[in-house]
C-alpha positions in Angstrom: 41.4 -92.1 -41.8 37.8 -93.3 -40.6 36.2 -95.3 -43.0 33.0 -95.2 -44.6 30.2 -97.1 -43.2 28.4 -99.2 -46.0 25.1 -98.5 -46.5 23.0 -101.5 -47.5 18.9 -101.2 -47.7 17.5 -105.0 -46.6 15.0 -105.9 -48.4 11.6 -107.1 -46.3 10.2 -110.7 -47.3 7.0 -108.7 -47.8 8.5 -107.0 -50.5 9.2 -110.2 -52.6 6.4 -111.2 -55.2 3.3 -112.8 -54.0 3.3 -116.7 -55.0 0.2 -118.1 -53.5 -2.8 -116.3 -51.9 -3.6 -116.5 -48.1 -6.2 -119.2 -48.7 -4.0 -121.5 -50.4 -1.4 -120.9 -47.8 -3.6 -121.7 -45.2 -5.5 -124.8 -47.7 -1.6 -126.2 -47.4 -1.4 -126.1 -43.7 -4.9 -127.3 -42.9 -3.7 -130.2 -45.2 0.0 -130.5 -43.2 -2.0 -130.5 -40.0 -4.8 -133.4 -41.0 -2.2 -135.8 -42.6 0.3 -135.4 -39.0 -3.1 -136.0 -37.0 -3.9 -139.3 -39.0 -0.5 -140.2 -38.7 0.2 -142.2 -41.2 -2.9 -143.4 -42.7 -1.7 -142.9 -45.9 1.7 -145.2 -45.0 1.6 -148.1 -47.8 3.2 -150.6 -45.4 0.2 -149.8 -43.0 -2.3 -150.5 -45.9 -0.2 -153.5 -46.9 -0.4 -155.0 -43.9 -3.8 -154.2 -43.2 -4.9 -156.2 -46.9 -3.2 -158.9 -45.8 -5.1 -159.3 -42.4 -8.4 -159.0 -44.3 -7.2 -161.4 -47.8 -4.9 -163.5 -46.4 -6.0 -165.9 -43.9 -5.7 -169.1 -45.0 -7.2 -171.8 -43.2 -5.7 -175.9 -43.5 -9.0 -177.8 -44.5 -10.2 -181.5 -44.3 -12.8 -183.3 -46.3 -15.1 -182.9 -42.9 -14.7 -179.3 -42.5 -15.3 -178.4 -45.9 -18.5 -180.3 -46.6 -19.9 -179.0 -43.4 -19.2 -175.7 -44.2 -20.5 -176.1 -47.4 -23.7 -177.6 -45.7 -24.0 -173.6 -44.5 -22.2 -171.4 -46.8 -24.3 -168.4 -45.7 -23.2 -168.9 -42.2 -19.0 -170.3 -43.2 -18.7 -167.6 -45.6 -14.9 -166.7 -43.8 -14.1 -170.6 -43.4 -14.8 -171.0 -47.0 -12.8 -168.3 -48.4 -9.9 -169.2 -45.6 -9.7 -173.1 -47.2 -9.6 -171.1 -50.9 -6.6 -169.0 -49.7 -4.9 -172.2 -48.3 -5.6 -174.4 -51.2 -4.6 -171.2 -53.6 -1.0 -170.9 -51.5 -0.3 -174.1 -51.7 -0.9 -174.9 -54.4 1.5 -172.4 -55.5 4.3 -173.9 -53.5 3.8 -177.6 -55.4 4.1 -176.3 -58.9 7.3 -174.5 -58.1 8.5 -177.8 -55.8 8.4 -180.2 -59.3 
């Protein structure tokens, strides 16, 4: 007795419903291809680390350094804001030392 071959019709991925247009397909891989071609500009470690080179460089100060700069601050604007950062970090440290 031969048996009867099933007969299934496959339906074609075109003939599934539309769910976005061609533009915004394409609008998505424009985007997929500009964020692998920064590569990883939006990482936040990257930015992280980045803010910290540009905030945080403190810089030990003496009685010396900081009236010269002070004799120039136009000209000692980074050495200025570098003794803040140190005196701001330490400082830190001594009230949770006591």
């Amino acid at each position: 007795m031969a048996r009867a071959k099933k007969t299934t019709t496959k339906s074609s991925p075109l003939d599934k419903e539309v769910l976005i247009s061609a533009d915004e397909a394409w609008n998505v891989i424009t985007f997929a291809q500009e964020l692998y071609r920064t590569q990883g500009v939006l990482n936040p470690l990257l930015i992280n680390s980045v803010m910290q080179n540009i905030t945080m460089n403190p810089a030990a100060a003496t009685t010396d350094k900081i009236n010269t700069a002070l004799n120039d601050p136009k000209n000692s604007e980074q050495q200025l804001i570098g003794y803040s950062e140190f005196e701001e970090l330490t400082s830190k440290r001594k009230c949770w030392n006591v």
